[in-house]
N, CA, C and O atoms as CSV, one atom per row, in Angstrom:
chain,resi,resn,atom,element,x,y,z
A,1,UNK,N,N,0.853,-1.186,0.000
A,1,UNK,CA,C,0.000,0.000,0.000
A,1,UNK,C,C,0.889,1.235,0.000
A,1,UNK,O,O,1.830,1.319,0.789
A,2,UNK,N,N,0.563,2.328,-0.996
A,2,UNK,CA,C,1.078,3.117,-0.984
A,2,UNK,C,C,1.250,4.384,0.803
A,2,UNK,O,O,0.442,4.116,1.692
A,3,UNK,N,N,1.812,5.042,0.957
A,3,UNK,CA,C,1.350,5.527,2.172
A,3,UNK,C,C,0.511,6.046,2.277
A,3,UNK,O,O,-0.125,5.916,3.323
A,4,UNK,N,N,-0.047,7.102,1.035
A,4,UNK,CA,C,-0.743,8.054,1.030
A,4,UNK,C,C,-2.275,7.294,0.672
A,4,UNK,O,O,-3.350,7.894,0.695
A,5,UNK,N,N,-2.149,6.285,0.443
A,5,UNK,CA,C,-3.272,5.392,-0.059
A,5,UNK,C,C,-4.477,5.791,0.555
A,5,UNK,O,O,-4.271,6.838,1.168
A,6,UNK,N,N,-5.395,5.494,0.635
A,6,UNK,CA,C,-6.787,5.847,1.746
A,6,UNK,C,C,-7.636,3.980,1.894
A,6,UNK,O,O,-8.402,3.674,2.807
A,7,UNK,N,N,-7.219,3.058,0.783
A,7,UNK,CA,C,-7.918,1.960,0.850
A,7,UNK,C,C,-6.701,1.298,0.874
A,7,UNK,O,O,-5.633,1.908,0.823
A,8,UNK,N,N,-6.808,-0.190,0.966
A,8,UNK,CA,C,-6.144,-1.287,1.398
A,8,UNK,C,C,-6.319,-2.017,-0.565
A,8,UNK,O,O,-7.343,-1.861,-1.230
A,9,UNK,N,N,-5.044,-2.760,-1.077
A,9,UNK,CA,C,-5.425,-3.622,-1.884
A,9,UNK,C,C,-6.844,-4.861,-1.885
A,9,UNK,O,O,-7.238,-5.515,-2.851
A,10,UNK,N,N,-7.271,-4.868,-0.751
A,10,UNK,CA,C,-7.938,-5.865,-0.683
A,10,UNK,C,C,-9.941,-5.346,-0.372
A,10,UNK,O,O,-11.025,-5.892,-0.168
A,11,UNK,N,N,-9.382,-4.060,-0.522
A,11,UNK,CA,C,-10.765,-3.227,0.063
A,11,UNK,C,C,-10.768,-2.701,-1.837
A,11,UNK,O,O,-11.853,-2.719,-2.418
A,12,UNK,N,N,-9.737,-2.359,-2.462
A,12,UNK,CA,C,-10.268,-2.140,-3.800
A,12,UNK,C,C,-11.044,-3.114,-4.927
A,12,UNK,O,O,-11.740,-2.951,-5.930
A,13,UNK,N,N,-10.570,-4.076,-4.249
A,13,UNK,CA,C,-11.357,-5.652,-4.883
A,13,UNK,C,C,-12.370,-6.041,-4.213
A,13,UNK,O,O,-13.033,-6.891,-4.807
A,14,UNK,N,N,-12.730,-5.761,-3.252
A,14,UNK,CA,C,-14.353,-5.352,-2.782
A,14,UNK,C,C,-15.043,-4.350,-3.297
A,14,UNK,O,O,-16.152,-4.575,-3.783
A,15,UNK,N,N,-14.371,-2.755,-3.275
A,15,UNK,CA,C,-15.631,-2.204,-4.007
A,15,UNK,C,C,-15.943,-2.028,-5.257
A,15,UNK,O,O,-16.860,-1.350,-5.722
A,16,UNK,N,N,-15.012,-2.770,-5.888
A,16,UNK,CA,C,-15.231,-3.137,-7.082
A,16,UNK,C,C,-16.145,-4.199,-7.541
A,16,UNK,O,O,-16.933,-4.092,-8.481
A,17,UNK,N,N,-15.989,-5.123,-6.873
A,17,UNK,CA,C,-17.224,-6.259,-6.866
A,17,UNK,C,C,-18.521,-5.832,-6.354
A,17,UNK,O,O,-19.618,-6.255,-6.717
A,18,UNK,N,N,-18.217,-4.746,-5.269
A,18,UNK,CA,C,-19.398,-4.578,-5.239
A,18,UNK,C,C,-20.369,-3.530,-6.112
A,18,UNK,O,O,-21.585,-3.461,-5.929
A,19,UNK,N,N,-19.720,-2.818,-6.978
A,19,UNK,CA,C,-20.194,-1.931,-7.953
A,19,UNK,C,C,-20.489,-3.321,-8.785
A,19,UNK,O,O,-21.629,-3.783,-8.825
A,20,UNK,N,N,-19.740,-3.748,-9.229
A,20,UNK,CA,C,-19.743,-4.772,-10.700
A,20,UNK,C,C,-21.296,-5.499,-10.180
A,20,UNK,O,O,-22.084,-5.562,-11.123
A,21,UNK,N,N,-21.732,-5.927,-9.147
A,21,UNK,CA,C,-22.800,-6.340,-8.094
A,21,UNK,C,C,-24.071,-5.306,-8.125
A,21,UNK,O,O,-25.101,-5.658,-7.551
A,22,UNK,N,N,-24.018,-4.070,-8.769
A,22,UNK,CA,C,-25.056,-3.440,-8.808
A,22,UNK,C,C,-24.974,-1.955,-7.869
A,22,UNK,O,O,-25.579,-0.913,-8.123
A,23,UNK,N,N,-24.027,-2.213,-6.710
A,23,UNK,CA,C,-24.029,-0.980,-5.479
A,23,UNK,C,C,-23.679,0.441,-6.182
A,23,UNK,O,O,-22.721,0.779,-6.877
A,24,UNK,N,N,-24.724,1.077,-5.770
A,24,UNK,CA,C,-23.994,2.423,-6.397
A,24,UNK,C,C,-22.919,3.133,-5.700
A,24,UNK,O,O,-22.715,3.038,-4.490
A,25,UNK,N,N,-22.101,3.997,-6.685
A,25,UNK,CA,C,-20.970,4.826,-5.868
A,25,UNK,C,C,-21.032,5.501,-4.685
A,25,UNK,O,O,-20.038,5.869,-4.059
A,26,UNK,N,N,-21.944,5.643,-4.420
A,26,UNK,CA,C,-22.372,7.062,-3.519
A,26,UNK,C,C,-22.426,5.933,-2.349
A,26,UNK,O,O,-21.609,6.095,-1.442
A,27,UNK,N,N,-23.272,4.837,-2.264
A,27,UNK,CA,C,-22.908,3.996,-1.576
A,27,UNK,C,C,-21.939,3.297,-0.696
A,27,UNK,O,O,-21.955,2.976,0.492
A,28,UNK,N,N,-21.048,3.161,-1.716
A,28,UNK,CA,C,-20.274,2.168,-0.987
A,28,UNK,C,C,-19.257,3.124,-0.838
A,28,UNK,O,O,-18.141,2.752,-0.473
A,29,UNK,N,N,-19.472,4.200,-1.050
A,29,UNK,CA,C,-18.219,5.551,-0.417
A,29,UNK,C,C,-18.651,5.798,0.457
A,29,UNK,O,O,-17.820,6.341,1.185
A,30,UNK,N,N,-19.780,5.703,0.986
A,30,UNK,CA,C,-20.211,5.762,2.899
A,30,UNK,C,C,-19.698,5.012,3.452
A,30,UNK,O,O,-18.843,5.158,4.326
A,31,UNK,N,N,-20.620,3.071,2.566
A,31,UNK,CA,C,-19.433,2.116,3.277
A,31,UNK,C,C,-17.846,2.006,4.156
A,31,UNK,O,O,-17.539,1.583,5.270
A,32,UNK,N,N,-16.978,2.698,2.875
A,32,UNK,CA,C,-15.801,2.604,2.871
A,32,UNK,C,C,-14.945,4.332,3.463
A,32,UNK,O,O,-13.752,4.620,3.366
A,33,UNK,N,N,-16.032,5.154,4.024
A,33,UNK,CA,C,-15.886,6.446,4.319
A,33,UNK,C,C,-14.712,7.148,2.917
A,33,UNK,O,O,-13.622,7.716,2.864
A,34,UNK,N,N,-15.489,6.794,2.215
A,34,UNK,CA,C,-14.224,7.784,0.943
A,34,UNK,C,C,-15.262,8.442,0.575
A,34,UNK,O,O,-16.440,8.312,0.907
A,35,UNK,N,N,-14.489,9.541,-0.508
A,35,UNK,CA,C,-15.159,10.560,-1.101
A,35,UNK,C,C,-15.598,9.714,-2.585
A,35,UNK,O,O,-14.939,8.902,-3.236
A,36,UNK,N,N,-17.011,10.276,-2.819
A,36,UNK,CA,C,-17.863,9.365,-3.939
A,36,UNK,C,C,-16.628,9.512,-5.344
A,36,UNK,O,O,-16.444,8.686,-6.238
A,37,UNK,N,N,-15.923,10.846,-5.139
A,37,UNK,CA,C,-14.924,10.966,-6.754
A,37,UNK,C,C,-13.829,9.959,-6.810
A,37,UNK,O,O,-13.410,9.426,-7.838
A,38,UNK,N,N,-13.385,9.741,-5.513
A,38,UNK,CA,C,-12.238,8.596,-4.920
A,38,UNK,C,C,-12.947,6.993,-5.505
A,38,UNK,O,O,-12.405,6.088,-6.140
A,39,UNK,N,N,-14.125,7.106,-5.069
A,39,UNK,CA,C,-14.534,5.834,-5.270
A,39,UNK,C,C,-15.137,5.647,-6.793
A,39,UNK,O,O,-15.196,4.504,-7.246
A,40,UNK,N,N,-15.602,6.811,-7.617
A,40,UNK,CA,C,-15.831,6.780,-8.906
A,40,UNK,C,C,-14.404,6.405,-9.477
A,40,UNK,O,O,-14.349,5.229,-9.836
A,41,UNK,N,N,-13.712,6.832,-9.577
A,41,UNK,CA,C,-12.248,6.707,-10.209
A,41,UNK,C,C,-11.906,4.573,-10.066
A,41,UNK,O,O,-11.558,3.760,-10.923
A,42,UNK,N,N,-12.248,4.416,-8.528
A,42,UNK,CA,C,-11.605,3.401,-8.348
A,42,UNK,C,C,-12.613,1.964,-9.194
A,42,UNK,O,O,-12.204,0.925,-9.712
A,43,UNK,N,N,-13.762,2.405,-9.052
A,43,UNK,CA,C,-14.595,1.436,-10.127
A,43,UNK,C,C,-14.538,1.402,-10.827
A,43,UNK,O,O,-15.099,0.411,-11.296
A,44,UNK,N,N,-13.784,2.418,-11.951
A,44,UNK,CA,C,-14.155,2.393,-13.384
A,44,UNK,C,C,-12.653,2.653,-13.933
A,44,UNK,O,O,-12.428,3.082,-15.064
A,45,UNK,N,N,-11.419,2.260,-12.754
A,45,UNK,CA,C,-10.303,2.118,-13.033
A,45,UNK,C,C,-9.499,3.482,-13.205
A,45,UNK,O,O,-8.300,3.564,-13.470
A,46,UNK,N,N,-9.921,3.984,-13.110
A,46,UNK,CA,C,-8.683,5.236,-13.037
A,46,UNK,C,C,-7.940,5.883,-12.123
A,46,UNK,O,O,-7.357,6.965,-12.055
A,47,UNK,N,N,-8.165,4.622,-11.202
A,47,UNK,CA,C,-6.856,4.576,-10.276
A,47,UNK,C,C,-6.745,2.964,-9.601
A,47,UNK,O,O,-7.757,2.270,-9.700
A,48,UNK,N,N,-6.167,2.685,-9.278
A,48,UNK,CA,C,-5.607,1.416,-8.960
A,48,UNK,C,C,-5.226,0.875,-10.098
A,48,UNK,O,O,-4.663,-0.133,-9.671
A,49,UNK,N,N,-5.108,0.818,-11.557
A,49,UNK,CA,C,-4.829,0.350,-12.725
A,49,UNK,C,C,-4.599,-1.047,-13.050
A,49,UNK,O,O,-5.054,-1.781,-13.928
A,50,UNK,N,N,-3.261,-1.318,-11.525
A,50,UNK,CA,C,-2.633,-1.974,-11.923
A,50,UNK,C,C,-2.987,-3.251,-11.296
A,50,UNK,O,O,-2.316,-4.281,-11.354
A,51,UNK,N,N,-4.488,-3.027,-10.482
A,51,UNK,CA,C,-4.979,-4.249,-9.680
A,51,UNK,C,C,-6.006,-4.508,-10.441
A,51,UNK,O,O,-6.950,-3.823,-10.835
A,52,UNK,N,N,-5.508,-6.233,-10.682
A,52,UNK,CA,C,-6.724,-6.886,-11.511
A,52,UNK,C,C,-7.452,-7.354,-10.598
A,52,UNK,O,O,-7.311,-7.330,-9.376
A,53,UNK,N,N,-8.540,-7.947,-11.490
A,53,UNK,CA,C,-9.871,-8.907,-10.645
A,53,UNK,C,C,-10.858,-7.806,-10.220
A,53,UNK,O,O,-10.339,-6.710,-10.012
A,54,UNK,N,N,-12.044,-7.892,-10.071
A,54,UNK,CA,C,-13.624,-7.404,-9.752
A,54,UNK,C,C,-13.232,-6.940,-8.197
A,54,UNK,O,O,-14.095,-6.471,-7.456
């Protein structure tokens, strides 16, 4: 994990599954206390890039 990171490798492959699952963004950025733009980016890949899998 980077330092500055805000999620865990293993929390980005959750909310990713859980978008791919139907959850909306706004959602699971409460879940995960992030900001909905943090968590838009991270579902639709434009950040974490380099982590595969749902």
């Amino acid at each position: 994990k980077h330092w500055a990171a805000k999620v865990t490798e293993s929390q980005v492959i959750e909310i990713r599954r859980l978008y791919k699952n139907g959850e909306r963004v706004r959602r699971i950025a409460e879940k995960f206390n992030l900001n909905e733009g943090t968590t838009h980016d991270i579902c639709h890949r434009k950040t974490w890039k380099h982590l595969e899998g749902d």
